[in-house]
N, C-alpha and C positions, 0 to 999 in steps of 0.2 A: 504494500500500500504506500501512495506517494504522497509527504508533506505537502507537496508545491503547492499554491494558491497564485491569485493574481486578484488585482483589486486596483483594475484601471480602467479609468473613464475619460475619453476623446471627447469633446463640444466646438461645434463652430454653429454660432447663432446671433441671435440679437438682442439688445437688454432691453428690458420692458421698461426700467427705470433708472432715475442716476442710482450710482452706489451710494450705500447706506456706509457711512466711514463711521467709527469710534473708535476711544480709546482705553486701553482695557491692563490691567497690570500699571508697571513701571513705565507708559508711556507707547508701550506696542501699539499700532495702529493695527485696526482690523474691519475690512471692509466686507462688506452682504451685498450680491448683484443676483438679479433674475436674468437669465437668459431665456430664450423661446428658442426653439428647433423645430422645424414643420418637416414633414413627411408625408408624400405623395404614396395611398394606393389606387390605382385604378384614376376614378376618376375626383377620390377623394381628397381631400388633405387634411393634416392633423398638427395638432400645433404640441408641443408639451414643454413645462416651464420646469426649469431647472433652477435649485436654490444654490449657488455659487459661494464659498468662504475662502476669502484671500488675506493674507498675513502680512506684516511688516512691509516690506518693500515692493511687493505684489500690493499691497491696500495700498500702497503712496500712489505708486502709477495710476490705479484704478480709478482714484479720487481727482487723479490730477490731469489724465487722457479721455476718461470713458463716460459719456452718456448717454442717455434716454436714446435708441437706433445703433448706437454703437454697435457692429459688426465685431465678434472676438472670439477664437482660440484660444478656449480649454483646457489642459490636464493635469491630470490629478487622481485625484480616490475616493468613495465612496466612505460616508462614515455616519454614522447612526450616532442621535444624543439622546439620551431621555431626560425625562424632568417631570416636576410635579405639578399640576397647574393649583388655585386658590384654594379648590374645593379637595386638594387630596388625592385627582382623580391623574395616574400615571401615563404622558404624554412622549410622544415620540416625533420626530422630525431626521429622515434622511437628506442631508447636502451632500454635494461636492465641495472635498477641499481642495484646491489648487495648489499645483506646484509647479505652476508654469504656465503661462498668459501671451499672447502674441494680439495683438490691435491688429487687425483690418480695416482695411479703406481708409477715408479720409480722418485725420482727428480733429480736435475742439479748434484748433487753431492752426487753419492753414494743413503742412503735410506732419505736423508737429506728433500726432497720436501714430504715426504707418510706423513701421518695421518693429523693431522691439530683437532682444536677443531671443526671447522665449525663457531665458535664466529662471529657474524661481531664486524669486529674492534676487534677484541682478540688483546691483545699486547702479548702473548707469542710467542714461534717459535714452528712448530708443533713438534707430538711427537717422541721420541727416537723410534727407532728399539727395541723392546722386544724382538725377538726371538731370542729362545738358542743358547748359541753358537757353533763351529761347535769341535766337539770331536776330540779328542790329535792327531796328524798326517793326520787326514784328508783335502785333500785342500777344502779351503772356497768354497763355491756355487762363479761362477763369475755372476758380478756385471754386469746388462744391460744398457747399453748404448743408450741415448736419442732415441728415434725412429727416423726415416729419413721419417716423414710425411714433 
């Protein structure tokens, strides 16, 4: 009989809301994001919403690149909490905790939110815009503005 397990979870979707940032401990930052994922059968589609938990330097990005349409890359682990609610009665809640985040498309400001290492916990800020730029007299490509998800 084999120990092995596995306990990973891939997301690319879109956030329903800005992240929920606080501060938790000795100044840990910790952010809450919902993601949506749709799936096509036939001629249906289905949406299903994922509860997201990012940590320290994953929550700084998060708060500081990703909002309401935000387009993002997921992964991470599945993890069960329980808890008690008022009345005594024992409550459960499965998230995703991330350990690693990638920004899609455009970000808050300009190409400011694109590339990202994927690092968990990276402390840098993701990467510059590389692409050339735009030849003498030509107007620039315009810049896309948040999605209105």
């Amino acid at each position: 009989m084999s120990n092995a397990s596995v306990n990973e979870v891939r997301l690319v979707g879109n956030l329903g809301s800005d992240p929920e940032v606080r501060t938790v401990g000795q100044g840990t930052q910790v952010a809450t994001i919902s993601i949506a994922t749709t799936y096509h059968r036939g001629e249906d589609e289905f949406t299903e919403w994922h509860r997201v938990v990012l940590w320290k330097h994953l929550a700084e990005r998060a708060q500081k690149y990703l909002r309401k349409g935000s387009s993002v890359y997921i992964a991470g682990r599945l993890a069960t909490r329980k808890w008690q609610d008022e009345k005594g009665v024992d409550r459960y809640t499965t998230e995703v905790i991330a350990e690693s985040m990638q920004m899609l498309g455009g970000g808050r400001q300009g190409n400011a939110g694109q590339g990202g290492d994927g690092a968990a916990g990276a402390a840098g800020e993701p990467k510059q815009d590389r692409r050339a730029p735009a030849s003498q007299g030509a107007d620039p490509a315009p810049q896309e503005q948040d999605a209105p998800f």
